[in-house]
N, C-alpha and C positions, 0 to 999 in steps of 0.2 A: 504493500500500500504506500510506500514512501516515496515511490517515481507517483505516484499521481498528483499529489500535490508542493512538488520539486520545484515544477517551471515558474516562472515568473508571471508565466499566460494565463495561469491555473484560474479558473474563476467559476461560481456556482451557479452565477445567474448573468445573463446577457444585459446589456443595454438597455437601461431606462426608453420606451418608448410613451410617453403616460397617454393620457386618454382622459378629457372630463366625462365623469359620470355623475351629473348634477341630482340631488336627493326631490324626488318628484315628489307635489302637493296630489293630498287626495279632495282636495275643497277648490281648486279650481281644473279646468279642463286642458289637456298640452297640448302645442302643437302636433300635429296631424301629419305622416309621411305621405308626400303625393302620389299622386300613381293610381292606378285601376291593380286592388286586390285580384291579380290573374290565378292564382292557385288555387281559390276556392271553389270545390266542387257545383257541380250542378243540381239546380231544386235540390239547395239546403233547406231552403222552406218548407218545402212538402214532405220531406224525410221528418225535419221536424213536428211536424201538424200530425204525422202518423203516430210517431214516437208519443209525445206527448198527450195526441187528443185519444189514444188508445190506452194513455194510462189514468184518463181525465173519466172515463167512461167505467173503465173496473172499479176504479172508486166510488163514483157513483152507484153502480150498481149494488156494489159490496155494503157500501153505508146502509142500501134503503135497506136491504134483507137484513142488517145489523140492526135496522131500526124496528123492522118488523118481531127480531128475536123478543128486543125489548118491551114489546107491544108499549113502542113509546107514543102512544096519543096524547095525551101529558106527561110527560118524563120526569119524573124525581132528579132534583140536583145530581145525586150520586148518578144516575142513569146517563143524562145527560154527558156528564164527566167523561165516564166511559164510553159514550160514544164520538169525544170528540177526540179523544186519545185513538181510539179502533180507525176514524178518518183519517188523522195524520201518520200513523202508521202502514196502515194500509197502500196509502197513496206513495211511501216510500218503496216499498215490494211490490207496485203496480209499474211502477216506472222502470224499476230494476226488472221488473219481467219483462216489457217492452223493449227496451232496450237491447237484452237479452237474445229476443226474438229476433230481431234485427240482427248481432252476430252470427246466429245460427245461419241463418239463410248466407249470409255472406261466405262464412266457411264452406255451405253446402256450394254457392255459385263460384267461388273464389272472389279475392279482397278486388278493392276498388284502384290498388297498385298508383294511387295518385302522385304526385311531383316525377312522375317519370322512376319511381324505384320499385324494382322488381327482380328478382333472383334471377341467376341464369346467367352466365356468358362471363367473359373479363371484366370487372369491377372498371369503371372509366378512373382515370389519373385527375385528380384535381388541380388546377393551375396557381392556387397560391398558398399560401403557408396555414394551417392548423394548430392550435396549439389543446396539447390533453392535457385538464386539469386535476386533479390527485389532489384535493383534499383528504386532510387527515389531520387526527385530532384522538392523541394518543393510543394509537389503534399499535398493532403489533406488527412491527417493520418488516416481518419473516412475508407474514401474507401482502400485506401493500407492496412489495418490491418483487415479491414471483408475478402478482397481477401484471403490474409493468412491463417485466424484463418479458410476459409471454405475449403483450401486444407489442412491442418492440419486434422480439423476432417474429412474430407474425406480418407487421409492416415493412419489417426486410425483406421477408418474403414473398411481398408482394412488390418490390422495388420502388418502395417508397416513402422509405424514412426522411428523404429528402424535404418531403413536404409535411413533416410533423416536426413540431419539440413537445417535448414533455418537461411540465411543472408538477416537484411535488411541493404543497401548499400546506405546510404544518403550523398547524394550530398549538400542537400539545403542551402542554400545562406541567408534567409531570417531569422533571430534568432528568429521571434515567432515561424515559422513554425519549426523550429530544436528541440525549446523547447516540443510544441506540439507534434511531432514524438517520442521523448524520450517518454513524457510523456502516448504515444500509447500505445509505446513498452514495459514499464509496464507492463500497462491492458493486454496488448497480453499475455504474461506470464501469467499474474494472473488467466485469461480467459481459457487458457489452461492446467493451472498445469506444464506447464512448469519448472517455480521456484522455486517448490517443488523438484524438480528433483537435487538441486545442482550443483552440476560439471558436471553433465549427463545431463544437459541443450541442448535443440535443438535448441531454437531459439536466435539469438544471432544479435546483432545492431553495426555501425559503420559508427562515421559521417569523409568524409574526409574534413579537416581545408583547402584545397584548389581542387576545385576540375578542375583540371588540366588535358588538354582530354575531358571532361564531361565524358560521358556515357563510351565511349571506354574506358579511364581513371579508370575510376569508377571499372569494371570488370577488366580492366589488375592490380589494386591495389590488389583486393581480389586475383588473380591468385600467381602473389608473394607475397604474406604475408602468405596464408592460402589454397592456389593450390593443393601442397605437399601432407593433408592430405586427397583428395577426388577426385579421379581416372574420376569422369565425375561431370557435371555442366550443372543444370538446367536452363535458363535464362529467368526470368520474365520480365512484364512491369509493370507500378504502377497501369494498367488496365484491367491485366491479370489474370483470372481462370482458371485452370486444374483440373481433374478429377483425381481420383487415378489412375482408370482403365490405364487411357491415360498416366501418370507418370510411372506407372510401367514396360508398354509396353514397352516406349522409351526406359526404363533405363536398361531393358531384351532385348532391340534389340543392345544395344548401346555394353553389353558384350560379346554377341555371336557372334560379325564382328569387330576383330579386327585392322580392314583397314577403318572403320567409323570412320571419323572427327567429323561428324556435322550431326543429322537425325530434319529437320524443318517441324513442324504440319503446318496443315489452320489453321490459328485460324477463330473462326466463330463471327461476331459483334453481341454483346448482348446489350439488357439496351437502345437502341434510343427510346425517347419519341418524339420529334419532327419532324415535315415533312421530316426533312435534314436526321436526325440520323436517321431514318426509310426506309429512301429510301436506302442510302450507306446498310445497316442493311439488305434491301431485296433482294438487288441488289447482295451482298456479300454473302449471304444462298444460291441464286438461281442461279446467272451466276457464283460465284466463284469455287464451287467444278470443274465444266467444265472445265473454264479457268486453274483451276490448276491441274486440271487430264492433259489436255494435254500436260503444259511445263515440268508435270513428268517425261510424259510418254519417251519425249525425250531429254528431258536433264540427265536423269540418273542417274551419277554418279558424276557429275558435276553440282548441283542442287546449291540453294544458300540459302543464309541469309537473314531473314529479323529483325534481331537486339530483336528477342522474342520468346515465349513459345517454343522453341527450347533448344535441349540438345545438348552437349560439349563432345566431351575425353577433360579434363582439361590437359592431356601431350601434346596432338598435338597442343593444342592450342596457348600453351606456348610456344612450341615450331617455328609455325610454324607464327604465328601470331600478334605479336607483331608491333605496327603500326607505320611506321616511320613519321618524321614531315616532309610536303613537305616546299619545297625550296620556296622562295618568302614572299611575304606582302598576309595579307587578301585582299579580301576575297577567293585565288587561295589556297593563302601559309598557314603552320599553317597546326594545329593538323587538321584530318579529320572528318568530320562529319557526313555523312553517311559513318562509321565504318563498316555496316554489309555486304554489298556487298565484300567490301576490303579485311574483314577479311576471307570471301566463297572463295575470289578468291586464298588468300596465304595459306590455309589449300591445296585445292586443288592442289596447285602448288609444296607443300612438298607432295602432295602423298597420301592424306587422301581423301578418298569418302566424296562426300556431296549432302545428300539423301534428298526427300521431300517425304510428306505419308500423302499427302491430305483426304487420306480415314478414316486415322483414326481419331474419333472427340473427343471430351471431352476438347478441346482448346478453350477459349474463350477471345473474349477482346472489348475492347468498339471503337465505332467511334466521332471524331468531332463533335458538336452538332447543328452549323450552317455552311452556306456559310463562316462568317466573320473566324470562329474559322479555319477551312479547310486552308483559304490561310494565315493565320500565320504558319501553321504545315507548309503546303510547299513553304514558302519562305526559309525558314530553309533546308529542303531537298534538294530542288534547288539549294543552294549554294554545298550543300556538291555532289550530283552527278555530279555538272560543276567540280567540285573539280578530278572527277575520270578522269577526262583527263589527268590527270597527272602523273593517275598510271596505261593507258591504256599500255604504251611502257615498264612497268618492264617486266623483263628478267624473263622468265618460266614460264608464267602465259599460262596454256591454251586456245584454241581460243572459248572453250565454256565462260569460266570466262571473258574473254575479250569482247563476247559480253552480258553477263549480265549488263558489266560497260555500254557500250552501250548503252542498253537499258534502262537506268539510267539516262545515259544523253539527250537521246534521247526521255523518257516522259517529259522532261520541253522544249527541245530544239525547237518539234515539235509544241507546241504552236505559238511561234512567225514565226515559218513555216508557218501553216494554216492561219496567222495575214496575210504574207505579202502576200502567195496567193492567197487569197480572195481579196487584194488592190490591183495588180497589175494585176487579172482576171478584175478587173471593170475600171484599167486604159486600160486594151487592150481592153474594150468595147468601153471608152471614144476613143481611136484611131480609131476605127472603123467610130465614130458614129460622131465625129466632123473633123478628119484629114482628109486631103484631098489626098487618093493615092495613088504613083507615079507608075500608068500601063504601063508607056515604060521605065523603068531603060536603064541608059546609056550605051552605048552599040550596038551590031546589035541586034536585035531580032525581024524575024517574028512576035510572037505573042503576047498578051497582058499578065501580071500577073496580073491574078486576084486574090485579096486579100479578101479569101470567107472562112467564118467558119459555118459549116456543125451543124447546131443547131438541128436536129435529131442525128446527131450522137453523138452533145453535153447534149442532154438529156438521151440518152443510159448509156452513162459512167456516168452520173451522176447517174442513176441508180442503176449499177452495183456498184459503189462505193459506196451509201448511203446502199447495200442490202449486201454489204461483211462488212459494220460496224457493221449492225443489226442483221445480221444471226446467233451469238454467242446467241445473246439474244430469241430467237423464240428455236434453238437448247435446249436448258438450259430449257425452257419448257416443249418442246416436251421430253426431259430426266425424267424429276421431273413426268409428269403421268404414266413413267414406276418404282415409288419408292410410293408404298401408304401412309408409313407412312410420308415422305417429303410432299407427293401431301395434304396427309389430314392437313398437319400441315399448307402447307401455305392457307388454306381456298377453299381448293379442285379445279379442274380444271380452272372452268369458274373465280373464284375468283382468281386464281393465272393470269388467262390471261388481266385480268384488271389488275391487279395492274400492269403488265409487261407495258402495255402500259401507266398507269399513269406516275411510272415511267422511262420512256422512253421520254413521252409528257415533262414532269419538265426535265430531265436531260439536254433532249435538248435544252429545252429553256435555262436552266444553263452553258450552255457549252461555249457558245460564251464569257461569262462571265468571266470564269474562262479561255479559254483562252488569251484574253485580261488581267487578271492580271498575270498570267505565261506570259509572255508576258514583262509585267513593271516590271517584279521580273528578267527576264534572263538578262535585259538590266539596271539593277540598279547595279545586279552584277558584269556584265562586263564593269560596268565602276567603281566599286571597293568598293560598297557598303557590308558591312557585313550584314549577317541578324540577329547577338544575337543568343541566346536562350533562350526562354520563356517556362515555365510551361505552360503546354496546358488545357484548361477546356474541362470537359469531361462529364458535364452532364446538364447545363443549358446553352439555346442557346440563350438566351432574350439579346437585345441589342437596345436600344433608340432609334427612330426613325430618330430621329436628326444626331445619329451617321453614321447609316448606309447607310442617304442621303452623308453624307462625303465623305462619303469610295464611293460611288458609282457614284454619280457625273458624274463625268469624262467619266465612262463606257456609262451613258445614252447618255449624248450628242454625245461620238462618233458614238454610234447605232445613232441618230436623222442623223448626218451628211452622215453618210454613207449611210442612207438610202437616203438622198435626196439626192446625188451623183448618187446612181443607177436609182434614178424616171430619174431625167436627161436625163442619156441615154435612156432608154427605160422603161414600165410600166410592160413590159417581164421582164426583168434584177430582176426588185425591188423586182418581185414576186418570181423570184428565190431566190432569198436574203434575203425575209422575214423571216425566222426562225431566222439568225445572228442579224436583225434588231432588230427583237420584241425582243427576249431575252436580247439585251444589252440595247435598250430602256425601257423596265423594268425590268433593274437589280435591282433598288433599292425596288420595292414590292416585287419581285422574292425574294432576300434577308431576307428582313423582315418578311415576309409570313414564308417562309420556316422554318425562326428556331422558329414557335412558336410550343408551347406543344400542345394547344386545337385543332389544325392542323391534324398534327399527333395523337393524341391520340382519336380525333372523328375520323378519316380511320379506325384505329385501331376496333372500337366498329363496324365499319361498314363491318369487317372483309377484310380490305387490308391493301398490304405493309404487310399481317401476314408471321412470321416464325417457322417454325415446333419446335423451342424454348421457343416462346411463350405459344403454344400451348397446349405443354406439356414439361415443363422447366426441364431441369434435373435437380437431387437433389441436385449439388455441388453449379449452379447457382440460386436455389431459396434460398437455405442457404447464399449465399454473398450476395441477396438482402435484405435480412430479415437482417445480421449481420447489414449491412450499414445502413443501420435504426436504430438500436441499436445504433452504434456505435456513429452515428449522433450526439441520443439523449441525450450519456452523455459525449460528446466533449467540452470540453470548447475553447473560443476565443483561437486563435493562438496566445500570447501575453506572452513577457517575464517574466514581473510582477511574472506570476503562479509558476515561479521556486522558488519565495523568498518566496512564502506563504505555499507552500507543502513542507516539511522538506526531504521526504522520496525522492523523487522528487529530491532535492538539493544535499540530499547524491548519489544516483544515478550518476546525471549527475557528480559530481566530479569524480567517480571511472570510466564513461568513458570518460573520458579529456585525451588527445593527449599525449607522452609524452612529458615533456620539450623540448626546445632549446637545444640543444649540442654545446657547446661553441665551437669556429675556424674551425665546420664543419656544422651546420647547417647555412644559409644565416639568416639576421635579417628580421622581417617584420616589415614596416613599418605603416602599418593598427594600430598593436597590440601595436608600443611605443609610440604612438600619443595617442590611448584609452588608457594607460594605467596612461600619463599623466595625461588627462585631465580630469577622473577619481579622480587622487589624487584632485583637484582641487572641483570637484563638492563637495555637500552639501547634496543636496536630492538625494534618489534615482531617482525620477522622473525627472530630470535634468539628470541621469549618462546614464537614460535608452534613450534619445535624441541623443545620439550620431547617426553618420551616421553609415549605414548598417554595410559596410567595417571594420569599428572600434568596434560596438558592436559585431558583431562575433566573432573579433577575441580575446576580453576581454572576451568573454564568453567561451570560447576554450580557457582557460587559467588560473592556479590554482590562480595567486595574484589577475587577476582581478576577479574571480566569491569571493574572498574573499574579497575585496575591496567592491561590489555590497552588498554582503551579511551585510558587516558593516555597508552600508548606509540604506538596507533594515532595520536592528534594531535601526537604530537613532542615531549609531556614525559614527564618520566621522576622527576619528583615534584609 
């Protein structure tokens, strides 16, 4: 490693090219890019009017027989209640079947292949530069740098490394892991020949000393510093693989429609070993292409973000994008957190299309690995889409964009929907089944009110409602045996219809689960809880049995109570009930079962939960699992220590240190005077290296202290 950072040329990052990216108002309107939107499909209106007025009609229909159950002629407050919960929910599972429907057919006729991208034949050469982004933010350097080094050689292999660099964009917090990443970022080079290259270097590193925004932060940093010199902008995850083929395409569709913002792949879930990461994994192969072919098909032009393995114009984005801080305290106020929808909506709002192209594959990225790991990601999410209510009312935004936010806030909102009408369906049984009445209301009235709910026609809709949730998944099926090489990949017919129903059996029983903690998570927030942000693990899902009893607790006994609440009223009731029952009654096996490996990896041998990935993995993702092993094996501890013992290492990380303080313009940190005190003070390095996080970073992001360190590493101490 010590020729690499020898020459004088040596450098981590290229030439300042900056770029304004001005913080957009959401209370006035922006300017407008001119032009005729030329990429927007045909009668988007009329796919819409089908989509929508076919889900405007199940709900109606659905309400009136809801209303008939309740022989609502007068409806009791509670009655009412619950019927206006059963409409808002309904109408969400009516749209999502629609929509649905709409993929189906598309996979039956094939995709609508719009912006000119469609498989088949040489990937076209793009004519100017790309650059892939590689956020990260203390993730594990083994897996972000096999990702890397296997779209690297995959773009060699396609002879066209010429037209990419790659930025990795660390965030991390933690000084082993910062250390560590450097010390990746190295071997990355070394690995690739990159550093051989000099000044004609692709791959290039950049930790921010505060990462401010996080992730949005993180990109809008790269956009003005280094925007300027690269016309579009790939944007990774720390879990994320792309194919060349699939890079090339985008970045050949991106120059030929100059009215494209934003063109967003599927990405497809790779790499679950466990029941949990198996099931999201088969669930995501098989019902996703569906699901996303239809909100393609009619969302259009108007499509959105999901924060990865999606390409940029780095101009519109700069332009159009830039994210303002909402007004208020956490956890409402304050930078945004889910950034990606926000940023789909204000591209779209300046006038750029924003395309999805579910059809094309070569996207890949990894899932959660258990239950527990799942609802730390979406506590996190949770906050940031309650968050988009506050950027429902800006001025210009589209009414498609406006309901993507929607539907944002509306997957975590609907949790505690389904909580409370499921409680207040079993207190309007408890009124039935212990109140006594009142058949002559005050008044004249000939005849008596009878208060009678129609329990065939309550089993009806019940049907119809549990067969408009499930029908996506049977659809997605019946799709996958008109595609042989999908059908053989997932373990061919009969084997794909079992695992449909295993996981179908697990989901469900998981759902009550997961909505009961969507549920504690919308109501923690709205009384003003933050949820952080954590590094998320992303491939071991093991977690102590002790622990998981913790976490779940609370879930079982409310399954126990609620179930005995429904015996109560009737032995009918409970039986309807039992699916909510069992699943929250044994959340915590549910839990523990699910994220083991032996789980899932015996389905696996047994040929279920397979995906046509497995089966026959493409070359870019068996090369990132083979690097990742490599990588692995010669990673050392995440630990600072490694910088004072590796010289070349040492010299590195000083030439990428921040620049200085700028006196009367930069603010002071106060992290970095405190460590840098208390530094002068220490003896050992083993002592300097104790400080708190806060302080050791910012003495390590800094020329006196990494020189102070290094003094103590050789045994003086001035």
């Amino acid at each position: 490693m010590d020729s690499l950072v020898s020459g004088a040329g040596w450098r981590a990052l290229p030439p300042e090219a900056p770029l304004e990216m001005p913080v957009q108002s959401l209370r006035a309107r922006p300017a407008r890019r001119a032009g005729k939107m030329a990429s927007r499909p045909t009668a988007t209106w009329l796919r819409r009017l089908f989509v929508l007025g076919a889900a405007l009609a199940l709900t109606a229909y659905a309400s009136h027989e809801m209303w008939l159950v309740l022989n609502s002629g007068q409806p009791t407050p509670l009655q009412a209640f619950v019927l206006i919960l059963f409409v808002v929910l309904f109408a969400w599972i009516a749209l999502s079947f629609t929509s649905a429907t709409c993929g189906f057919f598309r996979l039956l006729f094939g995709p609508d292949r719009r912006l000119g991208i469609a498989p088949g034949g040489p990937p076209p050469m793009p004519a100017v530069k790309t650059a892939l982004l590689m956020p990260s933010y203390n993730e594990e350097p083994a897996r972000v740098m096999a990702g890397l080094q296997a779209i690297h050689e995959s773009l060699a292999a396609a002879g066209a490394l010429d037209r990419f660099d790659i930025f990795i964009l660390s965030d991390s917090t933690e000084p082993g892991a910062w250390i560590a990443e450097e010390a990746a970022y190295l071997e990355l080079r070394r690995r690739t020949g990159d550093d051989a290259l000099g000044e004609g270097g692709r791959i290039f590193y950049r930790r921010r000393p505060k990462n401010t925004e996080r992730k949005a932060g993180n990109i809008a940093d790269w956009v003005r510093r280094w925007g300027g010199a690269y016309p579009q902008m790939l944007v990774l995850d720390a879990d994320s693989v792309m194919d060349a083929d699939t890079i090339l395409r985008l970045a050949d569709a991106m120059e030929r429609h100059p009215d494209v913002g934003l063109i967003q792949t599927l990405p497809i879930i790779t790499g679950g070993n466990t029941l949990f990461a198996r099931m999201q994994q088969f669930a995501g192969r098989v019902y996703g292409p569906l699901i996303a072919e239809g909100i393609a098909w009619w969302h259009g032009s108007e499509g959105n973000y999901w924060g990865h393995n999606a390409i940029i114009r780095t101009r519109a984005f700069a332009e159009a994008a830039g994210l303002p801080e909402l007004r208020g305290r956490k956890p409402f106020g304050g930078h945004i957190l889910s950034h990606d929808f926000v940023e789909a909506a204000l591209l779209r709002r300046a006038g750029w299309a924003v395309h999805m192209v579910p059809w094309l594959r070569g996207s890949y990225e990894e899932s959660p690995p258990s239950l527990m790991d799942l609802a730390i990601r979406d506590r996190r999410w949770c906050q940031g889409n309650l968050q988009h209510a506050a950027v429902l009312p800006a001025r210009g935004l589209h009414w498609v964009s406006r309901l993507h936010l929607l539907t944002g806030i509306g997957s975590y909102i609907t949790a505690p929907l389904w909580l409370i009408f499921l409680i207040f369906g079993v207190l309007l049984a408890i009124q039935a089944r212990f109140i006594r009445p009142e058949y002559f209301p005050a008044g004249p009235s000939l005849f008596p009110e009878w208060p009678v709910v129609d329990p065939v026609r309550a089993m009806w809709v019940f049907i119809g409602t549990m067969s408009l949730l499930l029908a996506p998944k049977l659809m997605a099926w019946i799709a996958l045996l008109f595609h042989g090489a999908d059908r053989r990949g997932c373990g061919g017919a009969s084997r794909a219809f079992l695992s449909m129903l295993l996981e179908t059996v697990v989901a469900g029983l998981l759902a009550p689960v997961t909505m009961l903690t969507q549920s504690v998570d919308v109501a923690a927030i709205l009384l003003g809880r933050d949820s952080g942000w954590n590094a998320q693990r992303r491939d071991d899902g093991s977690v102590p049995f002790g622990q998981v009893a913790r976490l779940y607790w609370r879930h079982t006994l409310f399954g126990l109570a609620f179930g005995a609440a429904a015996w109560l009223v009737s032995p009918y009731l409970a039986l309807w009930m039992s699916p909510v029952v069992l699943g929250l009654a044994l959340a915590i096996p549910l839990a523990a079962l699910t994220a083991r490996r032996g789980i899932g990896l015996g389905l696996r041998r047994l040929g279920l939960l397979l995906t046509p990935e497995e089966r026959a993995p493409p070359a870019v993702l068996t090369r990132a699992q083979a690097l990742t092993a490599e990588w692995r094996g010669i990673a050392g501890a995440p630990e600072v220590l490694r910088l004072f013992s590796e010289p070349a290492l040492l010299e590195a990380h000083r030439r990428m240190l921040p620049p200085p303080r700028r006196p009367r313009q930069d603010p002071f940190d106060p992290a970095l005077l405190v460590g840098l005190a208390k530094l002068q003070e220490a003896e050992r390095l083993d002592e300097a290296l104790r400080l708190p996080r806060a302080e050791l970073s910012a003495v390590l992001a800094d020329a006196r202290g990494v020189e102070r360190l290094a003094m103590l590493a050789e045994g003086r101490t001035a």
